[in-house]
Each structure stands twice: as C-alpha cells, then as structure tokens.
VEXPA-900415 format. One line per field, with one value per residue (C-alpha): x, y, z; residue number from 1. Coordinates in nm, 2 decimals. Layout:
N
px: X, ...
py: Y, ...
pz: Z, ...
k: NUM, ...
This chain:
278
px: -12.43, -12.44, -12.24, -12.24, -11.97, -11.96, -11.79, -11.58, -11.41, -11.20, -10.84, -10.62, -10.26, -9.96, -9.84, -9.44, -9.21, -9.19, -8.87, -8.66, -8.53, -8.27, -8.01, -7.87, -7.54, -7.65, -7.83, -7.52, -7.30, -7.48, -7.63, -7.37, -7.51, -7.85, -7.73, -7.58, -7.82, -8.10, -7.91, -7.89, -8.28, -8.38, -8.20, -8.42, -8.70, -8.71, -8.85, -9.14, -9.45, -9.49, -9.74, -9.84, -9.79, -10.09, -9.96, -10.21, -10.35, -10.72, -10.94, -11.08, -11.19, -10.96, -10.96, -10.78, -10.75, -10.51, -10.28, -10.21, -10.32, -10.17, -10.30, -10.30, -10.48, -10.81, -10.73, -10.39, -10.47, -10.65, -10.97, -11.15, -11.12, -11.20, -11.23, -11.15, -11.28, -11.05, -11.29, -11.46, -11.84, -11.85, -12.19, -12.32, -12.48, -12.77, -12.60, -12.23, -12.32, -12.23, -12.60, -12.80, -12.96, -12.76, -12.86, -12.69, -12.39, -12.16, -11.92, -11.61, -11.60, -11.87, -11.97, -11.71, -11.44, -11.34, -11.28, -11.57, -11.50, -11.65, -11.66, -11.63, -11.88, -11.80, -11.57, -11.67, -11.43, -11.42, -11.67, -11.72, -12.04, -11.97, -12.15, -12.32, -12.37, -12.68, -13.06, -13.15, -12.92, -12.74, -12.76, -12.55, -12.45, -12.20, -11.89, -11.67, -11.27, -11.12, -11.29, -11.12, -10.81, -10.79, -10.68, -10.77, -10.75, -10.73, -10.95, -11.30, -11.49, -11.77, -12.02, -12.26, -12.58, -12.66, -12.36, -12.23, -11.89, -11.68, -11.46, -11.13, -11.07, -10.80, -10.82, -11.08, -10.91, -11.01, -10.71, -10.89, -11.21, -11.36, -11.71, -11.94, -12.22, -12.48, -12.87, -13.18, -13.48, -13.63, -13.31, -13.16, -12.82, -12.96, -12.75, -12.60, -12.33, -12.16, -11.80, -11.62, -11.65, -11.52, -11.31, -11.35, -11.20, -11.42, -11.29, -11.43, -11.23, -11.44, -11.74, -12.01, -11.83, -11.47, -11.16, -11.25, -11.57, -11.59, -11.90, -12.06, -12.19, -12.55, -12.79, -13.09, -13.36, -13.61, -13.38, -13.45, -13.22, -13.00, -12.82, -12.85, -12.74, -12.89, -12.90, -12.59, -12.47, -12.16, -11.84, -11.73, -11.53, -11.70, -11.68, -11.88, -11.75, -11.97, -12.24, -11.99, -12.20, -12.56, -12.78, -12.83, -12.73, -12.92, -12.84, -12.44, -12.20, -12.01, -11.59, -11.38, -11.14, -10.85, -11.02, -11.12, -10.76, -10.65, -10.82, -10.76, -10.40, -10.50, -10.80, -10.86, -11.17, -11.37, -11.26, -11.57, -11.85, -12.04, -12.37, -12.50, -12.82, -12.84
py: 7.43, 7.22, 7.44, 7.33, 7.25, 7.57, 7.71, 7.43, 7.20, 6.89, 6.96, 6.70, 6.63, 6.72, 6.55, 6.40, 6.72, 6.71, 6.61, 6.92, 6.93, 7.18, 7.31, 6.97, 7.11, 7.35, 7.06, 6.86, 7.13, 7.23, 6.88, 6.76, 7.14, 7.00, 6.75, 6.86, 7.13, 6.83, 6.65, 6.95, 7.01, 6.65, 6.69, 6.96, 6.84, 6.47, 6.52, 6.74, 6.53, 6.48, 6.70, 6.67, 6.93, 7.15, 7.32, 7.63, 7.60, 7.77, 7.74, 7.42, 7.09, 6.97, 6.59, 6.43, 6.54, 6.84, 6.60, 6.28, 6.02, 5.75, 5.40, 5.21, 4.95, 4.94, 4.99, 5.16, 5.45, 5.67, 5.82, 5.80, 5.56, 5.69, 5.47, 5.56, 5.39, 5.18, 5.00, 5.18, 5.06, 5.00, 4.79, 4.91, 4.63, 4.60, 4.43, 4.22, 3.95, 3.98, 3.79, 4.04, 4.34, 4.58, 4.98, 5.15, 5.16, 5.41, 5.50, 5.52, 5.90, 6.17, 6.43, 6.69, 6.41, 6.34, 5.99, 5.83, 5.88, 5.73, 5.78, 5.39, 5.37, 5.01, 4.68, 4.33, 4.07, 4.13, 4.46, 4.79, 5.01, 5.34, 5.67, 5.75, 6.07, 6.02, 6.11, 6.06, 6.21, 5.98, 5.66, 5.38, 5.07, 4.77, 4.75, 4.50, 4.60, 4.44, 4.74, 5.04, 5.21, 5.30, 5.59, 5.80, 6.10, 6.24, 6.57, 6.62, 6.93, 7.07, 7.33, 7.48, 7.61, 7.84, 8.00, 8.03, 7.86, 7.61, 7.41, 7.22, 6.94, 6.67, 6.35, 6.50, 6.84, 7.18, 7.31, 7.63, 7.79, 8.02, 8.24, 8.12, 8.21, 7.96, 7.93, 8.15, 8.04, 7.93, 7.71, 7.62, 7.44, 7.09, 6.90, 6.58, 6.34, 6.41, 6.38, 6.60, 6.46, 6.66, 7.03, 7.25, 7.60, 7.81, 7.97, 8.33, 8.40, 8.67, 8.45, 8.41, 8.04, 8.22, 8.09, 7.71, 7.52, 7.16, 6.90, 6.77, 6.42, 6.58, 6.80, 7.01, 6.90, 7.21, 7.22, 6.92, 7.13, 7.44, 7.59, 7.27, 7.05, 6.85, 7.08, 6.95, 7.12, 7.27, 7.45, 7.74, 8.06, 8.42, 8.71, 8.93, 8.88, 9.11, 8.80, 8.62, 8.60, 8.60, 8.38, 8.41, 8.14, 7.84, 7.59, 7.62, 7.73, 8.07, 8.12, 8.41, 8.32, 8.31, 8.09, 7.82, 7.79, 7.69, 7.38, 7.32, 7.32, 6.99, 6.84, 6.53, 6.43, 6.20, 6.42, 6.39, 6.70, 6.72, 7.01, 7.05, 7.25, 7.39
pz: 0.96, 0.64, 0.34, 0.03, -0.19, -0.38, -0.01, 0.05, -0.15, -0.09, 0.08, 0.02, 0.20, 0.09, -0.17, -0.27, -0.35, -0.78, -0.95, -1.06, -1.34, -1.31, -1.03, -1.00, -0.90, -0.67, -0.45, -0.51, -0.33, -0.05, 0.01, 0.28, 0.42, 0.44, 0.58, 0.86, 0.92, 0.97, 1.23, 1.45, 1.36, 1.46, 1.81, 1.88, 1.77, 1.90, 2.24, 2.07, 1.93, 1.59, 1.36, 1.01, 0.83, 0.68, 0.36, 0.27, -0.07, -0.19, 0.12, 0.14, 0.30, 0.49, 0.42, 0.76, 1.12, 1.14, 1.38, 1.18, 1.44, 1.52, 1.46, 1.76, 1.96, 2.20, 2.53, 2.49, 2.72, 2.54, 2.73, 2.40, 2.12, 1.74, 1.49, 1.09, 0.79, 0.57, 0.36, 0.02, 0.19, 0.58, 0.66, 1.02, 1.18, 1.44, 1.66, 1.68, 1.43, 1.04, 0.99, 1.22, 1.02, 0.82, 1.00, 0.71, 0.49, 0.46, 0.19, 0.29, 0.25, 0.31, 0.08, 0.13, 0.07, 0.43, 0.56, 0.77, 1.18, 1.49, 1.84, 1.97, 2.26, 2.35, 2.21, 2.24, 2.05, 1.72, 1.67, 1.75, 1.88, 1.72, 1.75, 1.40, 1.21, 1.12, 1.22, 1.53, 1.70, 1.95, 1.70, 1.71, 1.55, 1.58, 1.31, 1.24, 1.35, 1.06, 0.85, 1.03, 1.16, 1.52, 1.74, 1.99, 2.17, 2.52, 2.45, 2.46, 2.43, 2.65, 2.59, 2.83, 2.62, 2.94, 3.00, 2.66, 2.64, 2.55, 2.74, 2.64, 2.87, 2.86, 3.07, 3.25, 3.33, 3.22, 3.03, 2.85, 2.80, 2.49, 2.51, 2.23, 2.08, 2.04, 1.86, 1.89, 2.07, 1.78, 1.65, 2.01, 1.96, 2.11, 2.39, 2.33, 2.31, 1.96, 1.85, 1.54, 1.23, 0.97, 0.97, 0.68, 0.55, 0.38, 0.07, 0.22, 0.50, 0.60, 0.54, 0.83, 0.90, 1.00, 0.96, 1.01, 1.05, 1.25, 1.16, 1.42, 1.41, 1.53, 1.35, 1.49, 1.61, 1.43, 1.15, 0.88, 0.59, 0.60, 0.34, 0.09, 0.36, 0.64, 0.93, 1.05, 1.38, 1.37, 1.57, 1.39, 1.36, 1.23, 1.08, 1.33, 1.72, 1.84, 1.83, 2.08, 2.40, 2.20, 2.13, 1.71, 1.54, 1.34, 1.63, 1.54, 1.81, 1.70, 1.84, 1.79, 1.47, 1.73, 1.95, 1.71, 1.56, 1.86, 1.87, 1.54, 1.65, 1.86, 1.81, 1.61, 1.42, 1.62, 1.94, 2.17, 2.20, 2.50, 2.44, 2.78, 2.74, 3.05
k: 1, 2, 3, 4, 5, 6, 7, 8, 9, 10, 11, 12, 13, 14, 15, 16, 17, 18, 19, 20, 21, 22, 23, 24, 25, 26, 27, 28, 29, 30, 31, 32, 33, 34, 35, 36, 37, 38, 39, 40, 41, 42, 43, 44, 45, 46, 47, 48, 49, 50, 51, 52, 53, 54, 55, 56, 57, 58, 59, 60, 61, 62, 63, 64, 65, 66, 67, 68, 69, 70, 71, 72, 73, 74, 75, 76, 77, 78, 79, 80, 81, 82, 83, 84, 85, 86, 87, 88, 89, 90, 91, 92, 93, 94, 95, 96, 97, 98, 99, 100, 101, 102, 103, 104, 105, 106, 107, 108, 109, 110, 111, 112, 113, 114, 115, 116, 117, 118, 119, 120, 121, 122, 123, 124, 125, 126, 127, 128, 129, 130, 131, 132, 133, 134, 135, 136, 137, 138, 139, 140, 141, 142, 143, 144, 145, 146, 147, 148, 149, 150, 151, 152, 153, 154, 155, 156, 157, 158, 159, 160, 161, 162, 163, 164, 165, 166, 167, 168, 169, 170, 171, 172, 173, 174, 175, 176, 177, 178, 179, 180, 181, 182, 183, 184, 185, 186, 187, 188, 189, 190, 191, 192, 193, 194, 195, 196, 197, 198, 199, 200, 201, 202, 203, 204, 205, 206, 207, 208, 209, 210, 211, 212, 213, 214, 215, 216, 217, 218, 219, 220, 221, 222, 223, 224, 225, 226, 227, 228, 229, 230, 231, 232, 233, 234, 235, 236, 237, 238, 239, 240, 241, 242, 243, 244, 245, 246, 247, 248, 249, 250, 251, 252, 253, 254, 255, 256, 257, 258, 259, 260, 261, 262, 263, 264, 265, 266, 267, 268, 269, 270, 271, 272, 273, 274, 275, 276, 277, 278
C-alpha cells in the first residue's frame, strides 16, 4: 500500500473557531446558559480520558494520531515508548555520538504531511535507538532526545499471517481480535517488527483502501513500487469483505470497515505491529 496523493491529501487539526461577526446579543444572553450547562458537562466528563477531537472535512490525511498523545518522559510506564519529531531535519546517527556517521536525515514530515514517528527500541543518556521507516525492513538508528517529543502507548498489534487475524493487545493481554485478509503467494505480507506510522482517509469511501488506511513502517519484500509509492505495507479497511479470510492482497492486510474504526478509536501512531508469518 503506497497511494498517491491524488487519493489522500493532507488532514490538518482543527483549527481556532472564527470570530462572528454578528449575533452578539444572542451569545450575550444565553452565555451565563452556556455556562452553566459546561459545568455540569465537565463533572461528567472528568473521570473519562481526554480525546482530541476529529472534525470530518473532505477525506483526507490525517496529519496526528487520532488520540492526541501526551508528551511525557522515558520510563513513565508506558510498555512502548514512541518518539515524535520536533525538529524541521532530524539527523539519524550510526551510533550515540553526534561525530559518528549520519544513516539518513529525515524531514520533519513525510510525504503525505504527517509528522515523523518512531518506535524507541532502546535509551542510553542523552539518545535514542528508534525503529526506521525505511528499506530494509527492521532498520535502526540512534537520535538525539533533544530533537523529539515523547509518548507512548500501552497497545500493540499482532497479526498471525497463518491464521489470518489480527490481534489487539494491551500490556500484554488480548483485549479483541478481527479476521483479516492478508497477501497472495506471490506478494506475501512479510513478518516483522513494524510500528504505525501514518493513518490516512481516502477521499473514496468505497475505494479498495476502506474507510481508513494505516502506514506501516515496513514495505514488501517482492514489491520495490506500488501504485506510485514505495511498496509500503499497510493495515487497511475495504470495499469488498468477502476477501476477508483470503489471501489476495499486494502484501497489505485487509479489515472489515467496522473493524478497522475501532482501532482507529485508540491507537496512536507509532503503536507497535507484530507480522508473525506463520
């Protein structure tokens, strides 16, 4: 799964409410209303966690985990640490010194406008080894802390090749489970440690990507280019369920519209991927 641009364009977040220019009675009225209404609101609502929310423009990219995360630091519980680019060019080093050699620099967003995200794999002092989306898959590369935000999350998914599902785990624990389909023979959906790098919404709903479409940090191993892209491996939704349970994709892994927008309800980019291809 690599779209192009033509399917998917950049989503930004919702943006300050406009000035009105009009009705400036009205809201003068009914404000002590308001008011009032949002204190009884807030009660209810302060034991519940906190979500961004997604307005619903023209399909699109959307730019930022669905779930704002929360910048924290390492070690504050989280079973996975994700790390977010702040900086407009982030230098990946060789190893944890600023004079070993550069691997590769990456701006700070990718080409569908979504910020860089990493999957940390290990801290020590001052830098970062981070999980990379780039060829080969499973590459990774030391960054310095100073040049990102970080989070974390307590979800990881896990997909079984053989028996053609998905698995939603947190801290370990199975919470759910969602039949898949997954690649032909000739474009197997390769195992691997990956993490979720970027969530799109095509602008065809009834398009062959579904309702939403997650980037994978990996890409296929047959596959150098699909679609204008790089043969970037990918978890998305359809428009034909009756391939759920098959094996007839390009290497992507296929879930019911339903199922997908579930985890879109949760998940955070750089949420861990684990293809077992069993």
């Amino acid at each position: 799964m690599h779209p192009d641009n033509d399917n998917f364009i950049a989503r930004e977040a919702p943006g300050p409410a406009p000035k009105g220019g009009f009705a400036v009675v009205i809201v003068a009225a009914v404000i002590v209303v308001v008011l009032i209404a949002a204190a009884l609101a807030a009660s209810k609502l302060a034991a519940s966690p906190s979500r961004r929310a997604v307005d619903d423009p023209p399909p699109t990219t959307i730019s930022e985990p669905t779930l704002d995360p929360q910048p924290t630091t390492l070690g504050s519980g989280f079973e996975s640490t994700i790390a977010i680019t702040i900086v407009d060019s982030l230098k990946v080093f060789e190893s944890p010194d600023e004079s070993s050699a550069v691997k590769v620099e990456l701006p700070r967003q990718n080409e569908h406008g979504v910020d860089q995200v990493f999957l940390v794999k290990e801290s020590r002092d001052a830098w970062l080894r981070v999980l990379l989306p780039i060829r080969p898959n499973g590459t990774t590369g030391w960054v310095r802390i100073r040049d990102l935000k970080i989070t974390g999350t307590n979800y990881r998914l896990r997909v079984h090749v053989g028996e053609k599902k998905i698995e939603l785990l947190e801290r370990g624990k199975l919470v759910t489970q969602f039949p898949t389909a997954i690649g032909k023979q000739n474009t197997p959906t390769p195992g691997g440690e990956y993490y979720l790098k970027e969530l799109l919404k095509p602008k065809k709903q009834n398009g062959p990507y579904g309702s939403y479409a997650y980037g994978l940090s990996g890409f296929s191993n047959v596959l150098e280019s699909f679609n204008g892209g790089a043969g970037v491996i990918g978890i998305h939704g359809t428009n034909d369920p009756s391939s759920i349970g098959k094996e007839v994709s390009a290497g992507c892994i296929r879930m019911k519209n339903e199922d997908i927008e579930q985890l879109v309800g949760i998940l955070p980019l750089g949420t861990p991927v684990e293809i077992l291809a069993d």
